[in-house]
C-alpha positions, -999 to +999 in steps of 0.1 A: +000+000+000+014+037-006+019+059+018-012+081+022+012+114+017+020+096-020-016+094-030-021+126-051+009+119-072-002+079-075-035+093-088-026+118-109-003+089-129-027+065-127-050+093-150-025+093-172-023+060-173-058+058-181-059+081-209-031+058-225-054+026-218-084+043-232-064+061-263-060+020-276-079+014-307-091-019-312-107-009-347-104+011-376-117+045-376-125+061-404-126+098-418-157+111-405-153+140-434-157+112-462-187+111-481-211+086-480-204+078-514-170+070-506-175+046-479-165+011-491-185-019-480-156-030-455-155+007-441-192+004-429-187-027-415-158-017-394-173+016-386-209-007-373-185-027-350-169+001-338-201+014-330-216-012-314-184-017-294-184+019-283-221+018-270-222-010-250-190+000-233-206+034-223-238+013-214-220-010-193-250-032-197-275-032-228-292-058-253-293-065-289-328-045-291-317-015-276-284-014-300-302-015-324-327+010-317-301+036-306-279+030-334-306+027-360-294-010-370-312-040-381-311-071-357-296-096-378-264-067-378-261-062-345-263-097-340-232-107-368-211-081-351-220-090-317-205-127-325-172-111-340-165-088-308-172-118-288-150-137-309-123-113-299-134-113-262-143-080-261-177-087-250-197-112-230-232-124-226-240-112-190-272-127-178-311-119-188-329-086-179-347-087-150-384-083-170-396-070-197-418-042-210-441-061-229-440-091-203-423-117-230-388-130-233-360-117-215-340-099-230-299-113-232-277-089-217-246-084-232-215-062-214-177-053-222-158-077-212-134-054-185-105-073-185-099-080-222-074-051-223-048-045-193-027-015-189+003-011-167+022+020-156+055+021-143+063+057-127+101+054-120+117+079-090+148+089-073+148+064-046+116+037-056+096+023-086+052+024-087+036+000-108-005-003-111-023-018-134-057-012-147-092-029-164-106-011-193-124+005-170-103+022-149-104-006-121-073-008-102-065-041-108-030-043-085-001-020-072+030-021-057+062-003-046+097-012-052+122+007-034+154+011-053+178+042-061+180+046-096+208+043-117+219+042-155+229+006-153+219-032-168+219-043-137+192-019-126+172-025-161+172-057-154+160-056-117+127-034-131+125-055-158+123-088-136+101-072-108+076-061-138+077-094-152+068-110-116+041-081-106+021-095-139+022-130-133+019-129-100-017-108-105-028-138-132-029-111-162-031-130-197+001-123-221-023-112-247-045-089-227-021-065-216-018-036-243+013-027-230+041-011-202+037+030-199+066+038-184+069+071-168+102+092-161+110+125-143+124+145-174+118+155-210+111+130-235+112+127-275+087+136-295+081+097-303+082+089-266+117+068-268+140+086-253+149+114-224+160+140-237+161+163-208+170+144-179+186+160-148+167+153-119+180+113-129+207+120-146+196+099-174+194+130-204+201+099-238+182+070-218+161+051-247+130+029-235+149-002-252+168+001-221+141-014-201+119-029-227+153-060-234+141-071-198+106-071-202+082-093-219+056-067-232+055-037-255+072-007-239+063+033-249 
């Protein structure tokens, strides 16, 4: 647990964190300027999942006759695109609605599936190392404190490296779900986010993410 005096900053990265997490793009967007008459078959396809995925996420909780009525689909649509976003695990079926309006069927309800994509920060210090990690949702899945001094060194890559290795497995997170380690560093980075380019509160003004990202097993930015 953090100290209570190191909440503020924890929570402040974990936003930014969160924005990183959320910025993901699991589909294809497409140029809201184009013209209808531009829009391939493919592209309307793509933009319906997207759509789809979009709503049900903000829903939390909705059904195939309400996706379709907000979104001005037909049924059999929503339903073919449903089936590929829970191909991917995006989504899951999540129960029946409690009763409905006209007193018939229960309606299936369907729900993101919160834990298909995990994100995990690193905010690296002067004396000690943070780590959370995060649903799609913004969940606070797991986080930990690792004290050690920083210093340019493999040996120290290495020890971050291993101790984010360990803090994944050790909190059951799939390989595939995680979208990827954010690390965070006190100085100026590149415009590409690669490398510190303005570094002295570290000392570490030319330190390049590959640095930490040979010792780890996931995508570093």
């Amino acid at each position: 647990i953090f100290p209570e005096k190191c909440l503020p900053r924890i929570s402040c990265f974990f936003f930014f964190v969160m924005l990183s997490l959320r910025s993901e793009n699991h589909f294809v967007k497409y140029d809201r300027k184009m013209t209808m008459d531009k829009i391939t078959a493919s592209e309307i396809k793509k933009t319906n999942r997207n759509n789809i995925y979009n709503t049900i996420y903000k829903l939390h909780h909705t059904s195939k006759q309400q996706l379709a009525n907000l979104l001005g689909l037909s049924l059999p649509t929503i339903t073919h695109n449903l089936k590929e976003l829970e191909s991917l695990d995006l989504i899951k079926k999540d129960g029946f609605s409690s009763s409905t309006a006209s007193g018939g069927r229960k309606a299936q309800v369907i729900s993101c599936n919160r834990k298909a994509r995990i994100s995990v920060g690193v905010e690296v210090l002067k004396e000690s190392v943070f780590i959370v990690a995060s649903d799609l949702y913004g969940t606070l899945l797991g986080q930990d404190k690792l004290v050690l001094p920083f210093e340019c060194s493999k040996l120290y890559y290495c020890a971050i490296g291993n101790w984010i290795n360990s803090f994944i497995s050790e909190h059951s997170i799939p390989r595939e779900s995680v979208l990827g380690i954010n690390i965070a560093i006190q100085g100026l980075v590149s415009a590409d986010h690669r490398r510190v380019v303005y570094g002295k509160i570290l000392d570490c003004t030319g330190l390049a993410v590959e640095e930490f990202s040979s010792f780890i097993k996931y995508p570093c930015m």
